[in-house]
N, C-alpha and C positions, 0 to 999 in steps of 0.2 A: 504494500500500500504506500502509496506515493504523498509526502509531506508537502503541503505547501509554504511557501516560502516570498516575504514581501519586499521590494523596494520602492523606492522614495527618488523622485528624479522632477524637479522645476527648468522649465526651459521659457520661461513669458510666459503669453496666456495659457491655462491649462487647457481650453476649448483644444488647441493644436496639437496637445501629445498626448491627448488619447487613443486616434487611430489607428495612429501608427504602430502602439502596442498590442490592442485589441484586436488587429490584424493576423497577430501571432500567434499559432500551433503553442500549447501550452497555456495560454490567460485565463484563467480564471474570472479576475477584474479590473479595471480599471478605474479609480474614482479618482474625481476633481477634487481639491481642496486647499487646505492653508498648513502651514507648516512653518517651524522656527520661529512663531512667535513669543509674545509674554502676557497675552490675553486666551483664556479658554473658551472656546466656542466663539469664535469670530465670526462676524458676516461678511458677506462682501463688501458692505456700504465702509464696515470698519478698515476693513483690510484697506481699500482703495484710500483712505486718508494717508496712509504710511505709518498712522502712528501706532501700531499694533506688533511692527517687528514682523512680519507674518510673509510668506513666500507661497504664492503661488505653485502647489506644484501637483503629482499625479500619483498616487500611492498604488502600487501596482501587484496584487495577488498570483502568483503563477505556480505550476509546477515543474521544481526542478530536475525531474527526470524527462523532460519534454525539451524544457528551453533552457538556457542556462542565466547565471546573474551577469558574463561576462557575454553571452548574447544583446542583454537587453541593455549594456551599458553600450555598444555599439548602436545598435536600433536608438540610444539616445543621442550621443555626438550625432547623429544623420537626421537630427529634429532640431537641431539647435546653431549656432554660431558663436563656438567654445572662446574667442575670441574678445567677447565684448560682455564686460561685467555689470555692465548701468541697465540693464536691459535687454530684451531679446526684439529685435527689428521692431517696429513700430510701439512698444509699450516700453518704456522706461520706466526706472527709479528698483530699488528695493524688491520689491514685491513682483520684480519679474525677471531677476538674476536666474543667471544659470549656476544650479547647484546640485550635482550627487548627494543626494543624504543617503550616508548607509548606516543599515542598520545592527551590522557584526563587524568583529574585525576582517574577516574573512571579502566582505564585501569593502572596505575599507583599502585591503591589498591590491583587491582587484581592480576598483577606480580608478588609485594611484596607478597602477602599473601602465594600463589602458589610455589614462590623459599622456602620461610619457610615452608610450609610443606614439601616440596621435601627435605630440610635440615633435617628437625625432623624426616623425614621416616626412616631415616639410611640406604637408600638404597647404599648410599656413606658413603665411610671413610671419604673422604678428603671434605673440606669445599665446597661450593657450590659457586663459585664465578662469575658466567654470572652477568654481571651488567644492570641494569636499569633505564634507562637512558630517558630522553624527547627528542620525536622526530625532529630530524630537517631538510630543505628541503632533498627530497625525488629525485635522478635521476637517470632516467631509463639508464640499459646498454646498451651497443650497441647491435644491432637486433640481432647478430650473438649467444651471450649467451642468450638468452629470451627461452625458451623451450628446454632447449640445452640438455636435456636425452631423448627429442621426437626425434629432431633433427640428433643427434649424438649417437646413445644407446648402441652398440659397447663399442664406447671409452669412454662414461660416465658409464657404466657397469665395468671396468676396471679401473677406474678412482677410481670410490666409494669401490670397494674391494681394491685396490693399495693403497689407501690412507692408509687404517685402521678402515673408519669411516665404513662400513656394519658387517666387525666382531665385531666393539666398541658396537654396538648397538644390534648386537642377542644377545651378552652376558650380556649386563646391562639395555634391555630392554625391550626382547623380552623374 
């Protein structure tokens, strides 16, 4: 019987790195929510002030005898632009840094190791800076963003090109 096993990955809006996971052989789930802050149960209206400490990010259920943690740490660099710490394309400040939150050390190894080849590939000029960071409580957003490119696909379709972030990614990763 097969364990499941969670990680914790912020890239900008969360609306944009659910797919890409829930795509995958092995997920179990995908949820949207807040992470790294110093307030409990945050809303969105909180979060978007900035004064709540709180990160955007995807907490991700899966099983590791399907997919692995250093699988989905790749499936993340290819959602993101490791590059740029104020923000992921179109959403800046805090609450939409790119950040590995692991939640062992064992996921902590693999991060680390994963960013540094990504640095050494020279696929980037510019330094590599998504930080990595240990996870801390995990809450879910409100129902309304939870699946919100099923949901809404229109305006998350328009959303993800309007940003930036679907041309950032044919060109540096596709």
């Amino acid at each position: 019987m097969a364990t499941e096993e969670q990680a914790i990955f912020a890239g900008g809006c969360f609306w944009c790195m659910v797919k890409p996971f829930e795509e995958q052989p092995g997920i179990v789930s995908v949820v949207s929510g807040y992470t790294g802050g110093h307030v409990a149960n945050p809303t969105y209206e909180q979060v978007t002030t900035g004064t709540t400490g709180h990160t955007e990010a995807v907490e991700i259920t899966y099983d590791p005898s399907i997919i692995s943690y250093d699988e989905l740490v790749e499936i993340y660099w290819q959602q993101t632009d490791p590059t740029d710490a104020f923000g992921q394309f179109a959403d800046r400040g805090d609450s939409y840094r790119p950040v590995i939150f692991y939640k062992t050390e064992q996921q902590k190894e693999h991060a680390e190791a994963s960013k540094k080849r990504l640095q050494e590939s020279g696929r980037f000029t510019q330094p590599i800076v998504t930080t990595i960071e240990e996870a801390k409580p995990f809450y879910p957003a409100e129902d309304y963003h939870q699946e919100y490119y099923r949901k809404n696909k229109l305006h998350y379709e328009r959303y993800r090109e309007g940003s930036g972030r679907a041309s950032f990614l044919r060109k540096n990763w596709r």
